[in-house]
C-alpha positions as CSV (number, residue, x, y, z in Angstrom):
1,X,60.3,89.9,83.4
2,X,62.8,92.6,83.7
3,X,66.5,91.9,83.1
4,X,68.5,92.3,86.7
5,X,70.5,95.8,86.8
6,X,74.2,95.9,88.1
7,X,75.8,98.8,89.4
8,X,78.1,100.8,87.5
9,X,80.9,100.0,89.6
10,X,80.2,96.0,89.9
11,X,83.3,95.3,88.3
12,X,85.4,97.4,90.7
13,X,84.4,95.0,93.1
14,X,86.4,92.2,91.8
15,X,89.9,93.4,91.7
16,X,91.9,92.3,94.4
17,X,93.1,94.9,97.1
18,X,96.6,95.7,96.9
19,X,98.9,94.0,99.3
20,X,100.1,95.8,102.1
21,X,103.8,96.6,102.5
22,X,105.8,95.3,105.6
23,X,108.9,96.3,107.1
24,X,112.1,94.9,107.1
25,X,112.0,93.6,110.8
26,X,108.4,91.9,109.9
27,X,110.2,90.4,105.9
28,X,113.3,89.3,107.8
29,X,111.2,87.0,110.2
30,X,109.3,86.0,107.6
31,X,112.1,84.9,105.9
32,X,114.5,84.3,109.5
33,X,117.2,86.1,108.6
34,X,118.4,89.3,110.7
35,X,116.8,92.6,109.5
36,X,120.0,94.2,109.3
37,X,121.3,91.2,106.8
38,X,118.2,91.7,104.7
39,X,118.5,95.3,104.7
40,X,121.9,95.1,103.4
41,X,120.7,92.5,100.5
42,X,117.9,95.1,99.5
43,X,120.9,97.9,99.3
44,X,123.0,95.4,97.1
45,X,119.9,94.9,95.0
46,X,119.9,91.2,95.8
47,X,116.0,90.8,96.6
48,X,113.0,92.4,95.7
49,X,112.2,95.9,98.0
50,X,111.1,99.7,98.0
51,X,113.1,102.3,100.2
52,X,110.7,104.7,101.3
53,X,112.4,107.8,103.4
54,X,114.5,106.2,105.2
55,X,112.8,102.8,105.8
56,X,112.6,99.9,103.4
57,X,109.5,97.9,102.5
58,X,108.9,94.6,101.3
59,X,105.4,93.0,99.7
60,X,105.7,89.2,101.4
61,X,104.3,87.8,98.3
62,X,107.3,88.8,95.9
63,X,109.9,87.2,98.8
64,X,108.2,84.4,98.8
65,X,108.5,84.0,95.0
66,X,112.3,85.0,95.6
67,X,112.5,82.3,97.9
68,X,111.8,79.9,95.6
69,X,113.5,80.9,93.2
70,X,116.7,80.4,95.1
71,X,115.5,77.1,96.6
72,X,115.5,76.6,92.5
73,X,118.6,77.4,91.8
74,X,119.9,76.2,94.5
75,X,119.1,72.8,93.8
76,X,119.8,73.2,90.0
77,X,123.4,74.1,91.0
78,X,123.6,70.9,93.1
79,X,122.2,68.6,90.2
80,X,125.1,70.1,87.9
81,X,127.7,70.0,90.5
82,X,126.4,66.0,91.0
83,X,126.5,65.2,87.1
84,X,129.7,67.0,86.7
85,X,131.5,64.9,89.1
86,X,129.6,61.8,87.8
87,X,131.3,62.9,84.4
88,X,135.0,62.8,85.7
């Protein structure tokens, strides 16, 4: 019995294809805010994004990790706020 041959390049085949890049009218609905507003975050540096010319560009997956991350810490902040007053 011969042993089954794989192509050179088999293991090519199982990286994942990079994720394509949206605009900031397509992030901003994805995460409802006005593009404008979310433009103006990217400029202050307060979110993950690319300018590119004069357009930015947003991967969805990394806003919706920044997403959560805020939904974090937003709740984290209310849990101390909560215990603090507890405290008093």
């Amino acid at each position: 019995m011969v042993p089954e041959m794989k192509p050179p390049n088999a293991q090519m085949n199982t990286v994942a294809p990079p994720e394509r890049q949206v605009d900031s009218r397509v992030a901003a609905a994805f995460l409802g805010v006005h593009y404008k507003t979310l433009e103006r975050m990217a400029r202050m540096g307060l979110l993950p994004a690319m300018k590119v010319g004069k357009s930015w560009q947003f991967l969805l997956s990394l806003l919706n990790e920044w997403r959560k991350e805020q939904m974090n810490s937003n709740l984290t902040k209310r849990l101390l706020s909560t215990n603090n007053k507890e405290n008093e």
